[in-house]
N, C-alpha and C positions, 0 to 999 in steps of 0.2 A: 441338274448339274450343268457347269459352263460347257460352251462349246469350244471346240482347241481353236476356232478362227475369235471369239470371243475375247478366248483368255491371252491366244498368245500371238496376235497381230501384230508385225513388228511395224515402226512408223519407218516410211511416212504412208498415213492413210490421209484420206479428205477431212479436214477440218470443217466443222459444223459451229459455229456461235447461237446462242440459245442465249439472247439477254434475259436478264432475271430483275425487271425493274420496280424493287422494293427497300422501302425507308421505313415499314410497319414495327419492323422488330429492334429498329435503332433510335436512340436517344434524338440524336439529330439526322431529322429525315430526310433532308436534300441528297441522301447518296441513290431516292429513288427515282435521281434525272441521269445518273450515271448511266447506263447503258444507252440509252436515245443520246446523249450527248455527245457520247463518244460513236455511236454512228454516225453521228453528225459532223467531225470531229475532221481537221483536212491528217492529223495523228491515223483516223480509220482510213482515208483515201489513200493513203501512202502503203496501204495493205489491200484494198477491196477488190483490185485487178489480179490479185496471187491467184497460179491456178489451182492452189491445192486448199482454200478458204473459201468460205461462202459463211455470209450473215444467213442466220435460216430464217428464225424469227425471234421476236422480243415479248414476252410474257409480262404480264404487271397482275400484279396483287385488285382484286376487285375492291369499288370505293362504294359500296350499297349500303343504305343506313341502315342500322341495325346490326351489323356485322360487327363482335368483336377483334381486337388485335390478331388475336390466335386462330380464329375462324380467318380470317384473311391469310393470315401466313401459310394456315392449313391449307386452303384454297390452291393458292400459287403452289405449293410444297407439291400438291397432286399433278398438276399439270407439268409444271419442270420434272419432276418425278419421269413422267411420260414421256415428254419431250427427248430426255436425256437416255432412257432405255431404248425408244425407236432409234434413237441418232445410233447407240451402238450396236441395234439390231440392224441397223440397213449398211454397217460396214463401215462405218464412219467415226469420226472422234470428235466428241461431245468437247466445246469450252466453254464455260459459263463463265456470263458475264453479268456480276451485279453490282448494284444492288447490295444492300445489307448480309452481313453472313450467317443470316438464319437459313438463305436460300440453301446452303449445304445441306442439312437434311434434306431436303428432295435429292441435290445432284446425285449424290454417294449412297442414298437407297436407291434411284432408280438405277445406278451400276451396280450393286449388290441384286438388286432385282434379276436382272440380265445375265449377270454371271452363278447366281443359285449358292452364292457362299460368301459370309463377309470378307471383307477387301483388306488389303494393308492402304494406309494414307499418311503421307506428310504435309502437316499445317503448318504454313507459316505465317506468322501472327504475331504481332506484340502482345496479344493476349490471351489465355488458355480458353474463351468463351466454354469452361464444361461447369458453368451453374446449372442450377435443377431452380423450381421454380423457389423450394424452402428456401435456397442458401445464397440466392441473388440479393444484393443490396440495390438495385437499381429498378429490378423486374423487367430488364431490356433483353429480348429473347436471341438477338444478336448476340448476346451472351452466352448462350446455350446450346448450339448446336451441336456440338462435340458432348455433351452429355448425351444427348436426346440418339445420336447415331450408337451409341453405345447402349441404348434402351431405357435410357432413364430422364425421365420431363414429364410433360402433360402429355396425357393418351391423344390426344389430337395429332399430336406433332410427331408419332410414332409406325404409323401407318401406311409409307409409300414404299417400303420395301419389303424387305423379309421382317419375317416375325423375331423379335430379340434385339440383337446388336448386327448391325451392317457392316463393322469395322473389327477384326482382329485386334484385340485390345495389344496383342503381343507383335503386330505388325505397324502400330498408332508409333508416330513421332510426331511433337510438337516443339519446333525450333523456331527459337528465336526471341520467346516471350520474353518481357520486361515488366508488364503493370499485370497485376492479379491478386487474388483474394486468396488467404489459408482454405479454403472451404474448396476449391476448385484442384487446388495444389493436393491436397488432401483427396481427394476424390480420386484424380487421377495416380496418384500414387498407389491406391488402394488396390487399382486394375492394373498396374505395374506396366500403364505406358510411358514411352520415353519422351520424356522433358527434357530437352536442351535449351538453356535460358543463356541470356546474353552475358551474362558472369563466365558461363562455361567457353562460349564463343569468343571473348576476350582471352582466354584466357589459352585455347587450342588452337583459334585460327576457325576462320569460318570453312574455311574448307574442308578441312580434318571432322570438322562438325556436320557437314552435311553430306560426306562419304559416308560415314556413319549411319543416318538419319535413313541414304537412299538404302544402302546394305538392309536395314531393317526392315523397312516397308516392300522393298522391290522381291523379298524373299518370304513374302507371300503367297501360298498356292494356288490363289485365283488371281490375282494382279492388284495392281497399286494405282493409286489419284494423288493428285498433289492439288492443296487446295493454297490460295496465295493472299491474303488479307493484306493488302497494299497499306498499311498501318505498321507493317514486322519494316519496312523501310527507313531512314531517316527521313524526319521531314524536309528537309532543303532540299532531297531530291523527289519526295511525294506530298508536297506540298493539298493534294486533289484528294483527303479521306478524312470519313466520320470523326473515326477521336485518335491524330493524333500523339507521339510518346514520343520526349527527347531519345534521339539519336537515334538507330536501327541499323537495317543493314546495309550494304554498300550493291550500290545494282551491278554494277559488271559482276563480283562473283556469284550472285544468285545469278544472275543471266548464264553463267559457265554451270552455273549447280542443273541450271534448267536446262541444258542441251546435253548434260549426262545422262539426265533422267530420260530425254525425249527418246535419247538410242536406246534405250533399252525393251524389250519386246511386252515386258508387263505394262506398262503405263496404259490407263484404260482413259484417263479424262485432266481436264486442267481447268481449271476452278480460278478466278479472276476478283474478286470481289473490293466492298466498299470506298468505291470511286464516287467522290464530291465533287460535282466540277462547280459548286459555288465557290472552294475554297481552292480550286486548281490557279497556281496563277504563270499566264504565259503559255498554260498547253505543257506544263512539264510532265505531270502527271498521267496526261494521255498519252504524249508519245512515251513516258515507259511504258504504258501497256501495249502500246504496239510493239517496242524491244524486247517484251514477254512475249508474245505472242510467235512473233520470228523465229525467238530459240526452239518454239521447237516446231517449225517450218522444217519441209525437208532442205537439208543445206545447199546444197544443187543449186538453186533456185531461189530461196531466200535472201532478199534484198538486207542483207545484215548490216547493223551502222552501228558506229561505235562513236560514241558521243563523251564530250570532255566531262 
């Protein structure tokens, strides 16, 4: 069972980054220069002196011939896995930064791990990524991980946490999606998690949409992760990722949705993923990940910037 310093730490604790530097499971692989770039990034400098942040380390998927796709993502999945349950055993708060978002199986078993019961999580995402290997049109395992935390993919890719499903299918919100396949739709309807698609968010106000989304997940009995596919954005302001989809969301209120979420004493981890900076242009794309990363900085102290 979780520990009550586990489950119910309120922030702010010490920020840990754990890069997850992998392009294995995505169609176009340059997002796996994303984390090393954005270290490199004067976007990261403008953060690297916070005293409650520390880059810990940067993990990459191994390149050894003979290894397939899935052995590789296995590979990295075990050590982020690890990576991510120490950082929350030693008191700390796990951010992953990738990298493709197949990395999420490791992040969210190794918190499942640590906390001894699946999690509640909100994805956000322009995409449902919950294919299985049958119902992929692509076989791009970026596509996948939201099925595979809920037990179903290849046995490889099932392994770094608890046995079954990591994620309370009844505590699962996926906001924001716009591009996706019946077969994913279908699935996840099946386990009766909550889809909020961009029709509905047009239509309530993203706000009203993501009180919502947080009420669901955050009202799970061992705590919640928020995992953030920089694709659920519009591209004029995320110009910097894999694939992607006219329009998205507007970053000031995700950045508002992301400092609800930080106060609240569940939140166990924040999840950053599929940053291109072949296709970043001007550095916009990385200082919004610095403007995510901030909100949920302790406020005290948080060099917060509010940008046109």
């Amino acid at each position: 069972m979780p520990t009550s310093a586990s489950t119910h730490s309120a922030q702010p604790r010490r920020v840990r980054i754990i890069g997850a530097a992998s392009g294995v499971g995505a169609q176009d692989r340059h997002c796996e220069h994303g984390p090393t770039a954005f270290h490199r990034s004067q976007a990261w400098h403008e953060l690297e002196h916070h005293p409650a942040i520390d880059w810990g380390a940067t993990l990459y998927a191994p390149d050894r011939p003979g290894l397939t796709p899935v052995e590789r993502i296995a590979n990295l999945c075990q050590r982020l896995a690890d990576a991510v349950a120490g950082t929350l055993q030693a008191g700390e708060f796990p951010l992953v930064i990738g990298g493709d978002h197949s990395v999420a199986i490791a992040t969210w078993s190794g918190v499942a791990r640590v906390q001894g019961a699946p999690i509640g999580l909100l994805w956000l995402d322009a995409h449902l990524d919950s294919h299985t290997p049958e119902t992929s049109h692509s076989g791009a395992i970026h596509g996948m991980p939201l099925a595979c935390l809920f037990g179903r993919g290849d046995k490889r890719l099932l392994q770094f946490g608890l046995p079954g499903h990591q994620l309370l299918t009844e505590h699962t919100v996926v906001l924001g999606p716009r591009s996706y396949e019946s077969e994913e739709a279908e699935f996840l309807e099946r386990l009766g998690v909550r889809v909020i698609g961009a029709e509905e968010i047009a239509q309530r106000g993203f706000q009203a949409c993501f009180a919502e989304a947080l009420a669901i997940v955050a009202s799970a009995p061992h705590g919640f992760g928020l995992t953030l596919d920089l694709d659920a954005f519009d591209p004029r302001l995320a110009p910097g990722v894999g694939s992607p989809e006219p329009d998205g969301l507007n970053e000031r209120e995700v950045l508002a949705g992301l400092r609800r979420a930080a106060a609240l004493p569940g939140l166990l981890g924040l999840e950053i993923v599929e940053y291109n900076p072949d296709r970043d242009r001007g550095g916009i794309t990385a200082e919004l990940i610095t403007d995510l990363i901030e909100a949920i900085l302790p406020r005290s102290t948080a060099a917060a910037k509010h940008r046109a």
